[in-house]
MARGU-318822 format. One record per residue (C-alpha): x, y, z. Coordinates in pm, whole numbers, plus 50000, padded with zeros to 5 digits. Layout:
+-------+-------+-------+
|  east | north |    up |
+-------+-------+-------+
|     X |     Y |     Z |
...
+-------+-------+-------+
END
This chain:
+-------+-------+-------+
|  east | north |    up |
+-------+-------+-------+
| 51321 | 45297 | 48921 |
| 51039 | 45556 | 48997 |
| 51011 | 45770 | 49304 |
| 50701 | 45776 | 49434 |
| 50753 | 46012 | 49744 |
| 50544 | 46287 | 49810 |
| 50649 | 46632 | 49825 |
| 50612 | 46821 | 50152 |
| 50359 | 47086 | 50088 |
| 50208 | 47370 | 50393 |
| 49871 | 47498 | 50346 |
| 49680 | 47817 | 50413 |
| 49323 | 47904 | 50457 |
| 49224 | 48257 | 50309 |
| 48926 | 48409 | 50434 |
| 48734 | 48740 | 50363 |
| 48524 | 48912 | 50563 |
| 48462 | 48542 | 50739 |
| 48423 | 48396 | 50360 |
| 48634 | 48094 | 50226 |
| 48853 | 48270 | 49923 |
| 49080 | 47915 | 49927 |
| 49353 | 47772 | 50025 |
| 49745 | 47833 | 49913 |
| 49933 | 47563 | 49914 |
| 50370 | 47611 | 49939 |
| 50598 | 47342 | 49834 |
| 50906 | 47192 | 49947 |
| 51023 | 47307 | 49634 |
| 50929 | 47669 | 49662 |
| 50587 | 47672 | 49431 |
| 50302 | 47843 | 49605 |
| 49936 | 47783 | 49410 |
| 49639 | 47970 | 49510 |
| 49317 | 47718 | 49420 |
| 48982 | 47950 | 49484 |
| 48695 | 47739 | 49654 |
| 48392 | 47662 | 49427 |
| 48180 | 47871 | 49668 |
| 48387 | 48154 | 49602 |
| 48386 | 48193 | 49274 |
| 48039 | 48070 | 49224 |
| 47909 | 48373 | 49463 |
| 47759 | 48652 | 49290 |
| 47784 | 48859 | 49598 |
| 48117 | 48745 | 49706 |
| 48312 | 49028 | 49849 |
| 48581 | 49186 | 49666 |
| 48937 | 49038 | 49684 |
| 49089 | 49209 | 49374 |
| 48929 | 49403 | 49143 |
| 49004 | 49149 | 48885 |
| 48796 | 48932 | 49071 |
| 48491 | 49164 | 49081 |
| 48146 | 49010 | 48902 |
| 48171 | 49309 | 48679 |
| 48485 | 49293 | 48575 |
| 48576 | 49156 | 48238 |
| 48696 | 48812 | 48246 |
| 48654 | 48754 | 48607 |
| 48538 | 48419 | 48561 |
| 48870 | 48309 | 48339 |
| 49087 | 48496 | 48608 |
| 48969 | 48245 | 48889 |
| 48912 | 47933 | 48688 |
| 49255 | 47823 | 48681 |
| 49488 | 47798 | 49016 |
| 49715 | 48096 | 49074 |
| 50041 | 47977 | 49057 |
| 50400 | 48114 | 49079 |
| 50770 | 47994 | 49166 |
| 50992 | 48100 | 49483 |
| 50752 | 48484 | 49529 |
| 50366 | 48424 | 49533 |
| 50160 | 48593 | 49317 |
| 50134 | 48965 | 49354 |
| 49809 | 49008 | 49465 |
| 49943 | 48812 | 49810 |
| 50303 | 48918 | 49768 |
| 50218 | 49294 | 49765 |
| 50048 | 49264 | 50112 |
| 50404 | 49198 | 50247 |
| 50650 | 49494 | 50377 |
| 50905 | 49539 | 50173 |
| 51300 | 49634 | 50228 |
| 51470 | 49686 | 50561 |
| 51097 | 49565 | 50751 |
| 51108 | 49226 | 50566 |
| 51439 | 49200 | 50606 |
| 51397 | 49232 | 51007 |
| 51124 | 48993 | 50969 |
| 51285 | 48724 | 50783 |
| 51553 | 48762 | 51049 |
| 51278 | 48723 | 51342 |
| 51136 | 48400 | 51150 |
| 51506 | 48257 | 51041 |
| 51390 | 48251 | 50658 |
| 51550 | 48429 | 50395 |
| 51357 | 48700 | 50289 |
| 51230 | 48604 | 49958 |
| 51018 | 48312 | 50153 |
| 50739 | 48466 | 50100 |
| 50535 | 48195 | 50203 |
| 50626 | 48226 | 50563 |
| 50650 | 48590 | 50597 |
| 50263 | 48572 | 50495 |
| 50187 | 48264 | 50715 |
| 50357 | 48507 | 51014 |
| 50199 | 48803 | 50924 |
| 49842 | 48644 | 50828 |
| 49607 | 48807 | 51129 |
| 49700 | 49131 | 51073 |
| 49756 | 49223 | 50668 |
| 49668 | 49555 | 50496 |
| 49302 | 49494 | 50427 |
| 49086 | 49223 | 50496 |
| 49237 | 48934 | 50411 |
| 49296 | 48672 | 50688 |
| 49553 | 48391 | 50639 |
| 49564 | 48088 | 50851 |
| 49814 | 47770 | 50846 |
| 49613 | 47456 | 50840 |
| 49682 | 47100 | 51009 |
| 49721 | 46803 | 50738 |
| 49366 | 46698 | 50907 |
| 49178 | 47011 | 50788 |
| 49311 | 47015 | 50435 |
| 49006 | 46942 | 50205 |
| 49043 | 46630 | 49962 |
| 48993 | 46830 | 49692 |
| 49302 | 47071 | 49773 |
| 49529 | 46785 | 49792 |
| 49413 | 46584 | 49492 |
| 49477 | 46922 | 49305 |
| 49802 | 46886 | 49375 |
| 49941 | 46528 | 49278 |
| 50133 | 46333 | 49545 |
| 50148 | 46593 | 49813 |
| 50135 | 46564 | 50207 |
| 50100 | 46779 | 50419 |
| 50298 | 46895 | 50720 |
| 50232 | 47169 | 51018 |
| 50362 | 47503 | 50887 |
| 50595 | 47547 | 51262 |
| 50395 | 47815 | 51438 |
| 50638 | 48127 | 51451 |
| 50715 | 48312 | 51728 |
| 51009 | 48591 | 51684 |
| 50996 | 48793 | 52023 |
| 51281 | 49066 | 51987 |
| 51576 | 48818 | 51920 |
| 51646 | 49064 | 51615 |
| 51839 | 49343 | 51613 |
| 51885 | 49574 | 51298 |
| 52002 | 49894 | 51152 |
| 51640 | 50097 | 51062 |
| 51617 | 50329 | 50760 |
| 51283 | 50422 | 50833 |
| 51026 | 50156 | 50981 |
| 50639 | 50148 | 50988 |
| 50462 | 49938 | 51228 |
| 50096 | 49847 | 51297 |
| 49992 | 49978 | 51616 |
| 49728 | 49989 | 51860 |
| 49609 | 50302 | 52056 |
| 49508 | 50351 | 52408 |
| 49510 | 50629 | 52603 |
| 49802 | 50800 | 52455 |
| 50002 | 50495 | 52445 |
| 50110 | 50279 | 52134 |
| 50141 | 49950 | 52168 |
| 50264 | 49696 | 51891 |
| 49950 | 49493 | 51784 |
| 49985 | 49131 | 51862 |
| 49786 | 48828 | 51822 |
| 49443 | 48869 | 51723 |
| 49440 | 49242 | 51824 |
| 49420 | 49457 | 51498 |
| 49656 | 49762 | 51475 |
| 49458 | 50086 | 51428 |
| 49786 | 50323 | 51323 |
| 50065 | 50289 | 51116 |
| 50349 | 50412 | 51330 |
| 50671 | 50539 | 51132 |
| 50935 | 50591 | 51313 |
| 51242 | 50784 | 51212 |
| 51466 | 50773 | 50953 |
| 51887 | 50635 | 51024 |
| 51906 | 50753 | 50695 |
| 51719 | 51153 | 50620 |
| 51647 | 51374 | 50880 |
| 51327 | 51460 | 50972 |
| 51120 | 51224 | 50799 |
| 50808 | 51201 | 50996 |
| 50760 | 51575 | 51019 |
| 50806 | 51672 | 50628 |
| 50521 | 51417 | 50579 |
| 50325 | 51585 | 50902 |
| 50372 | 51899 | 50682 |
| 50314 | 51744 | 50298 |
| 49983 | 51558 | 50420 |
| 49841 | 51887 | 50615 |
| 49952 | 52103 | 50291 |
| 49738 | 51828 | 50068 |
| 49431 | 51834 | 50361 |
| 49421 | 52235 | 50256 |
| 49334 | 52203 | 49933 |
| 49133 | 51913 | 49934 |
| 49335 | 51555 | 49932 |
| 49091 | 51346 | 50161 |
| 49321 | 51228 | 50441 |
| 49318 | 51028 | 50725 |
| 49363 | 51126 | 51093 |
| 49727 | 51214 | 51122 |
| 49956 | 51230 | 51438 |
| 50311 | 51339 | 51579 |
| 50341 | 51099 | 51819 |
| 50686 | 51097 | 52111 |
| 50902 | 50819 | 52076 |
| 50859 | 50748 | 52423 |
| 50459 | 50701 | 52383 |
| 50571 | 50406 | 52142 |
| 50576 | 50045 | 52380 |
| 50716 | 49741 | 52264 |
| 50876 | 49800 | 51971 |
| 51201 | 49593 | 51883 |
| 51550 | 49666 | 51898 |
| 51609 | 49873 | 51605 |
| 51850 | 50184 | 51580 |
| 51674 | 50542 | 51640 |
| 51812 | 50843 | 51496 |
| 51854 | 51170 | 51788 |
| 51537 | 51256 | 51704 |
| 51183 | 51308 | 51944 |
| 50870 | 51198 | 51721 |
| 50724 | 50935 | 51499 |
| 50445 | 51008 | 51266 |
| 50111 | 50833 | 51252 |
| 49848 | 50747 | 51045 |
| 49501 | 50622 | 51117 |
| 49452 | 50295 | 50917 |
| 49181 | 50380 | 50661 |
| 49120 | 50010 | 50652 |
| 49046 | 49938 | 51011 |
| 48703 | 50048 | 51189 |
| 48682 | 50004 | 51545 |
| 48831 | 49623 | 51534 |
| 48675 | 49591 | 51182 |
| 48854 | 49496 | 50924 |
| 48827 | 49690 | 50571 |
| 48922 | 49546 | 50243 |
| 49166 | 49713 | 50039 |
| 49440 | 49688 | 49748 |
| 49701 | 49886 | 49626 |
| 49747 | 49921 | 49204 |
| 50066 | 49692 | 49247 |
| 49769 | 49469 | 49288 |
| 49509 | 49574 | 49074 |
| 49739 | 49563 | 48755 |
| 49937 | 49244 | 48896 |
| 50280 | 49424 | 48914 |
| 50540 | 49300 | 49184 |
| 50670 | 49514 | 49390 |
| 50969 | 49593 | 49237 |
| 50788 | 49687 | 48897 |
| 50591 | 50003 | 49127 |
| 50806 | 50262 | 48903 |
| 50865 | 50139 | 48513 |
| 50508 | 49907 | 48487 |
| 50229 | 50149 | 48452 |
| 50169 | 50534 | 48428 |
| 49909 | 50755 | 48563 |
| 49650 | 50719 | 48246 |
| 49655 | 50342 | 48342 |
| 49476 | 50425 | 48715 |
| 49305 | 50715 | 48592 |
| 49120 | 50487 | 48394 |
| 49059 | 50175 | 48625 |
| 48951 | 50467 | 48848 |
| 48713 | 50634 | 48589 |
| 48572 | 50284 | 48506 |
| 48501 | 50089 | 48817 |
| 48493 | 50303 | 49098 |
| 48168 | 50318 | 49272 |
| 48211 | 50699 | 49173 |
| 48424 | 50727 | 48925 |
| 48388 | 51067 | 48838 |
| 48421 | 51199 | 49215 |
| 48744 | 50988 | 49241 |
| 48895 | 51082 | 48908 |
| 48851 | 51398 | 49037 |
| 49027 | 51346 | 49391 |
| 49309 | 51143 | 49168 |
| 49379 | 51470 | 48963 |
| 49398 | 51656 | 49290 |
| 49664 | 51437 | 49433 |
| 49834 | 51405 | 49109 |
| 49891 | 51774 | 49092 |
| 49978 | 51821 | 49440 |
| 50215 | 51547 | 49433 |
| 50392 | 51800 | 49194 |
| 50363 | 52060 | 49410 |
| 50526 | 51954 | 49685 |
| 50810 | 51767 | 49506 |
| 50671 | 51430 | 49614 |
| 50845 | 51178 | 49353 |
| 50762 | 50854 | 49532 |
| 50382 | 50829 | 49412 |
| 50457 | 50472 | 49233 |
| 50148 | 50220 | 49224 |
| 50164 | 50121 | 49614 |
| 50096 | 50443 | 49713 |
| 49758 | 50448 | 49547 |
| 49472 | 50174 | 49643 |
| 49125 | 50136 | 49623 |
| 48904 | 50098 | 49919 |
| 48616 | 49835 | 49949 |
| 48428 | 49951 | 50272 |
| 48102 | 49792 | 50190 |
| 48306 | 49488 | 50069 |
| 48231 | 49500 | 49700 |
| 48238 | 49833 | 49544 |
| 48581 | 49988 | 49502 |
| 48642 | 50321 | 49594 |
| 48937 | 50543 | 49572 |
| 49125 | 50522 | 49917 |
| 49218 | 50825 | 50161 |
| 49598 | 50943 | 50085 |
| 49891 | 50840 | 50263 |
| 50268 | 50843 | 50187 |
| 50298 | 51234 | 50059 |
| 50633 | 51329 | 50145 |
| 50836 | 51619 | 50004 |
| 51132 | 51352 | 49892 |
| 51331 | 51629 | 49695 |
| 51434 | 51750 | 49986 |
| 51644 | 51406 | 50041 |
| 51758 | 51316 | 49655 |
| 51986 | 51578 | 49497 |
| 51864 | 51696 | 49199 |
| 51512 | 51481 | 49244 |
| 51317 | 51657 | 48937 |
| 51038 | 51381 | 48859 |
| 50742 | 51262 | 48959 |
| 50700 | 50818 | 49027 |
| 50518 | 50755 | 48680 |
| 50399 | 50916 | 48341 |
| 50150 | 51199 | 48367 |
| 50059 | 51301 | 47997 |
| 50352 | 51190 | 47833 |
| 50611 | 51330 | 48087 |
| 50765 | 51324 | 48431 |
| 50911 | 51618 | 48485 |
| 50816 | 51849 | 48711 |
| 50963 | 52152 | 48583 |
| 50860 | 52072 | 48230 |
| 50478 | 51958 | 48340 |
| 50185 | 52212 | 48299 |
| 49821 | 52210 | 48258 |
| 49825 | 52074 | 47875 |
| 49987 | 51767 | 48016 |
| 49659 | 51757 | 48239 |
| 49477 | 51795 | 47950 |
| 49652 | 51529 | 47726 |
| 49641 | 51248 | 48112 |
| 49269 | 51318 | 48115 |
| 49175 | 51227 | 47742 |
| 49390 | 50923 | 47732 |
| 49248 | 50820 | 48069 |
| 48902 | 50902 | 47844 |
| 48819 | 51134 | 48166 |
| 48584 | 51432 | 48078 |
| 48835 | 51728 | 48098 |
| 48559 | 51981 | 48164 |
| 48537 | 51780 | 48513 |
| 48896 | 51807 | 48576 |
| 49002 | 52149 | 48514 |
| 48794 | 52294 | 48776 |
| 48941 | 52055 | 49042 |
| 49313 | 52195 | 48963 |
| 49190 | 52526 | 48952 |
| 49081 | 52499 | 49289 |
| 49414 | 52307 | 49444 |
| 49626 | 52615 | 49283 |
| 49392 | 52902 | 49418 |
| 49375 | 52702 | 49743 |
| 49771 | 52671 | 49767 |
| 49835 | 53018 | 49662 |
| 49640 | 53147 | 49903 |
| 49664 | 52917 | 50222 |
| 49999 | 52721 | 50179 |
| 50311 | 53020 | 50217 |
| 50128 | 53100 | 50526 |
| 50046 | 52774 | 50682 |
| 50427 | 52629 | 50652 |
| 50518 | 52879 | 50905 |
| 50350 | 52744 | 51166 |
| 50393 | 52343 | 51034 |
| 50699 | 52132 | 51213 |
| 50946 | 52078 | 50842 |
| 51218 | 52201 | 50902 |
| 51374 | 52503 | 50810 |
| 51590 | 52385 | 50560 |
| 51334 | 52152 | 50366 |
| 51064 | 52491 | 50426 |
| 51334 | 52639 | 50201 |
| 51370 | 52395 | 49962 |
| 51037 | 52347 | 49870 |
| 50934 | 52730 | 49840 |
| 51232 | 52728 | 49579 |
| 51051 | 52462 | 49420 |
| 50714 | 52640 | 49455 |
| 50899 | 52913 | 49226 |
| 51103 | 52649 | 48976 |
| 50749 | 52527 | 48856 |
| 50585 | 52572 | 48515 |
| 50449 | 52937 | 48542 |
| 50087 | 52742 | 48570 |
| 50172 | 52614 | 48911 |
| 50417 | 52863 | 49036 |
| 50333 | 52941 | 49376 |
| 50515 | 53285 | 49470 |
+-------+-------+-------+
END
């Protein structure tokens, strides 16, 4: 005998910048499809949701033609917009889901993602025809409208949160208000997290890494957060979010995304020549970004940052179609917590070592990434005179501490003689 009952499905609305993308649809049985509406991908001038969904790029078309579909996690460019670690984990607490129910998390999280992107759950009466005949014998339910309060209560490593800002005062964002900060609080687990990046993001802002507004901000400034465990220590740092303008919201991706890599593939999927390129190719400047990238690149190496995996780079889409390379965020002087740290996140010209790296690796990144080196070499000639002259004096008066100050001059002197810094 056949069974003919329908599976349970949720749905989700995905706009853009007020634009239908489509609709994801989660099963009972834990598959998640992404179907793009027909407007969408018969728009010209549809904004950006993924590079690989640009007009220009190659194979666009083919990319969207076919649902998106994927078992249990959904696909990366949604499952990358979701926190990772200890902040999922507190999450999937909150919402009583385990924490690879990634489904939910988004549903929960949908008004307020990095980006643009705005996901809404759907009642069975606003479902389209066309979404459900996509899917076989499907009805479907109310997604339960979550609500988690603070009934959670967990042990923080280090936690971020999306904040607004009035008058001094930062207040988790809630509802339809949009957080204008990331707020990271500190670390159970290193000391003085949120002032060694403080100090790494001002040393990159010196020799020209394009930053965002930064902030020390009190503990005690910080309302509403939940009931997580706070080292003895007096100040969060902040970051203005580079994708939020007034309340509007900016469209951006991280290369997780760009080169469809999950999360935990940030490390061993890609290497620097892979962005370089993507960067060179399709930014709306490519030359001026390659350019910043190289900057960042080498000052991730001096100032022993080994965390720059593909998250930590994204492109930007302010006019919401032409990417851009984004403002920095996440430099942090991580040697100082990892004994014997001696490499940098991915490949940069056929190594990761910092001690072993000099400017022929440069060289040999910039011609696979097919970059001019001529328009390079200046760019790291300027970060090195720049941080020669203006960084031993500046980390006096910058809040690291003592300890990590002396940790990373010792680095400054460990380095390849072409980016010693005595």
């Amino acid at each position: 005998m056949s069974d003919h009952r329908s599976e349970e499905v949720n749905v989700l609305k995905l706009t853009l910048h007020g634009r239908l993308v489509g609709y994801l649809a989660g099963f009972q049985s834990g598959r998640n499809v992404l179907s793009f509406a027909e407007e969408f991908k018969n728009d010209a001038n549809r904004p950006t949701l993924s590079l690989m969904t640009h007009p220009a790029f190659p194979h666009a078309e083919k990319v969207m033609a076919e649902p998106w579909a994927r078992k249990h996690r959904l696909h990366p460019t949604l499952s990358n917009l979701l926190p990772e670690g200890v902040l999922r984990e507190l999450i999937a607490q909150g919402l009583k889901v385990h924490v690879d129910k990634e489904f939910h998390i988004l549903s929960y999280l949908g008004a307020d993602l990095p980006g643009a992107l705005v996901v809404e759950s759907m009642a069975p009466d606003e479902v389209p025809g066309s979404v459900l005949g996509a899917h076989g014998r499907a009805s479907v339910v109310k997604l339960a409208k979550d609500s988690m309060g603070n009934k959670f209560s967990l042990a923080g490593v280090q936690m971020k949160f999306s904040m607004k800002e009035k008058d001094g005062r930062y207040n988790l964002s809630k509802g339809d208000e949009l957080g204008d900060w990331i707020v990271k609080t500190p670390s159970t687990q290193h000391k003085d997290v949120p002032v060694n990046e403080y100090t790494a993001m001002t040393l990159a802002a010196l020799v020209g890494v394009d930053i965002p507004e930064i902030k020390l901000v009190e503990l005690n400034k910080l309302d509403n957060l939940p009931q997580i465990n706070l080292p003895n220590e007096k100040l969060a740092f902040a970051i203005k979010r580079f994708d939020r303008a007034a309340d509007i919201r900016i469209h951006m991706e991280d290369f997780a995304q760009v080169l469809v890599k999950y999360p935990h593939e940030k490390y061993n999927s890609a290497n620097y020549e892979q962005i370089g390129r993507i960067i060179y190719g399709f930014s709306g400047d490519g030359l001026a970004d390659a350019q910043q990238f190289a900057r960042r690149l080498l000052v991730n190496i001096l100032l022993a940052n080994g965390d720059a995996h593909l998250k930590n780079w994204s492109l930007r889409y302010a006019d919401q179609i032409t990417p851009r390379l984004s403002p920095a965020y996440d430099i942090v002087t991580t040697s100082v917590y990892i004994e014997g740290e001696r490499q940098f996140a991915l490949n940069l010209g056929s190594t990761k070592e910092w001690y072993e790296v000099s400017l022929a690796n440069f060289k040999s990144w910039a011609d696979r990434a097919e970059i001019p080196w001529r328009a390079i070499k200046p760019h790291l000639d300027d970060v090195l005179e720049k941080a020669r002259s203006l960084w031993p004096k500046a980390i006096k008066d910058l809040p690291m501490n003592d300890a990590h100050k002396m940790m990373l001059k010792a680095h400054w002197g460990q380095l390849h003689v072409d980016f010693q810094i005595k």
